[in-house]
C-alpha positions as CSV (number, residue, x, y, z in Angstrom):
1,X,7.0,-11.4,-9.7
2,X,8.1,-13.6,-6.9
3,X,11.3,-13.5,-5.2
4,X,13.2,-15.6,-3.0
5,X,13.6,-13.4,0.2
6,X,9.6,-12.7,0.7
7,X,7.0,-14.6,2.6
8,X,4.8,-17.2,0.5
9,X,1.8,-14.3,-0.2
10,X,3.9,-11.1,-0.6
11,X,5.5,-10.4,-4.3
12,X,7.1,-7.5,-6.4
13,X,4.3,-5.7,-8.2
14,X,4.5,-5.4,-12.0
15,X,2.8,-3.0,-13.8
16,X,0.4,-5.5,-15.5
17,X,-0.8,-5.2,-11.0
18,X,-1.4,-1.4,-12.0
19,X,-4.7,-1.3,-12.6
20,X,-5.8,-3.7,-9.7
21,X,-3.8,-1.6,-7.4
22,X,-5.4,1.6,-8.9
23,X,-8.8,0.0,-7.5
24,X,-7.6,-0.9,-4.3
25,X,-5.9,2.5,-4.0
26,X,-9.3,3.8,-4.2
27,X,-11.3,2.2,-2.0
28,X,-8.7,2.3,0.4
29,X,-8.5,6.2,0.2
30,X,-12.6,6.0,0.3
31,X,-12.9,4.6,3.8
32,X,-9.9,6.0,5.5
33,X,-8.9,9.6,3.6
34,X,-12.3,11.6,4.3
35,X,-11.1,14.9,4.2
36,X,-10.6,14.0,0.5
37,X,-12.8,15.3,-1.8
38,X,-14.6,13.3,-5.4
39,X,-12.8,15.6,-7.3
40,X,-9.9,15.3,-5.2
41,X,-10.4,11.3,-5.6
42,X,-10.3,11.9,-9.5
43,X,-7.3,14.3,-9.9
44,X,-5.5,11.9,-8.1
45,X,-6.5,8.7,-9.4
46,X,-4.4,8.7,-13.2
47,X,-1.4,10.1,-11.0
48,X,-1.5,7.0,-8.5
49,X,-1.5,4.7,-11.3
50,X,0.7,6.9,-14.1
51,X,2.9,8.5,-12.1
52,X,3.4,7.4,-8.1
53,X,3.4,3.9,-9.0
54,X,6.5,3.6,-11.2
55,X,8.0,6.2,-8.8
56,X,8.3,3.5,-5.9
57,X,9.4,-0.1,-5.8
58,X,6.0,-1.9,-5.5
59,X,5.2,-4.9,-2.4
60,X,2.0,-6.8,-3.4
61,X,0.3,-8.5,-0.7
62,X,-2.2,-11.7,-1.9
63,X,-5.1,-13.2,-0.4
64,X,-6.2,-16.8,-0.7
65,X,-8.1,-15.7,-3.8
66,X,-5.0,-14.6,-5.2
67,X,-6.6,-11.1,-5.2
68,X,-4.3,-8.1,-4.0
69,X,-5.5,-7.2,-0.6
70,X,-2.7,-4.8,-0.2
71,X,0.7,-3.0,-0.9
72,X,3.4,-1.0,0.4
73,X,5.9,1.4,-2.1
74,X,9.3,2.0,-1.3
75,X,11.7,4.7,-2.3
76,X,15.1,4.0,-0.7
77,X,14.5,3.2,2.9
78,X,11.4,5.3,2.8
79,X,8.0,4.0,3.2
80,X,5.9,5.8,0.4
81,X,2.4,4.7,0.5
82,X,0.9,1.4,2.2
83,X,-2.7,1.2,1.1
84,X,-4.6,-1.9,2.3
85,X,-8.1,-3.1,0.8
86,X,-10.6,-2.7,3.8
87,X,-11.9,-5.7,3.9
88,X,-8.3,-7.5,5.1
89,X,-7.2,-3.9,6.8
90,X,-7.3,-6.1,10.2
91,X,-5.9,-9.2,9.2
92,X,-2.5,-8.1,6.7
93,X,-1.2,-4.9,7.4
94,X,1.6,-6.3,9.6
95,X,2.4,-9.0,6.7
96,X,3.1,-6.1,4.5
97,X,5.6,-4.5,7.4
98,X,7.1,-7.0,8.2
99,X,8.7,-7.6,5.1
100,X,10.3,-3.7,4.9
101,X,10.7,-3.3,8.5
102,X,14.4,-3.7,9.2
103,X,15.2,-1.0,6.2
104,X,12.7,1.3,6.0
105,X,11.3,3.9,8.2
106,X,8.5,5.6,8.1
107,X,8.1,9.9,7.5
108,X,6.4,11.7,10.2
109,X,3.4,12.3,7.9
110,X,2.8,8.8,7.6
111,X,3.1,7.7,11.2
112,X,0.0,11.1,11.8
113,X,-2.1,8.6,8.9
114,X,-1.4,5.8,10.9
115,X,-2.2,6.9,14.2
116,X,-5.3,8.6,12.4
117,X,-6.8,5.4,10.3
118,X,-6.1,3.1,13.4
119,X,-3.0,1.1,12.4
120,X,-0.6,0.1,15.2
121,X,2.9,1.9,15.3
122,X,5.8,-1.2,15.5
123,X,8.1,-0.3,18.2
């Protein structure tokens, strides 16, 4: 769903975006969440899509093959989860911050991932 107040590529996720996000989720957790386990992987993988997902107000972030290359959940002014495809990790990350920025913030946990999968802190 598109809204007004977002840039061109960036839209609310619906839950028909569910099970593309699910894939994305996991090959974003693949190359940057080692310490995870396959079985770890697979616990979590119905919860992302089940339970997390309609936890957390969902930002979708759309390449120019109209394919979701990544998204961002919020819960109040928290920043949830940001998972990024990571093929387009380089190119959209900030896209998807810069549209939260002003009213979110970030928990200490996810500024450690950050600093750990190579993504810039904003100042």
């Amino acid at each position: 769903m598109k809204t007004n107040n977002l840039p061109t590529n960036i839209f609310v996720a619906t839950e028909k975006d569910y099970p593309e996000l699910s894939e994305l989720w996991e090959a974003s957790v693949r190359s940057t969440h080692h310490f995870l386990s396959e079985e770890d992987i697979q616990y979590y993988k119905p919860l992302v899509q089940d339970v997390y997902f309609p936890a957390v107000q969902l930002y979708i972030i759309k390449n120019k093959d109209n394919r979701i290359s990544g998204f961002l959940g919020l819960s109040d002014d928290l920043i949830e989860m940001l998972f990024i495809h990571p093929d387009d990790r380089e190119r959209i990350w900030q896209d998807i911050i810069r549209v939260c920025h002003k009213r979110t913030r970030f928990p200490q946990s996810g500024c450690q991932r950050t600093k750990r999968t190579g993504f810039p802190l904003l100042p």
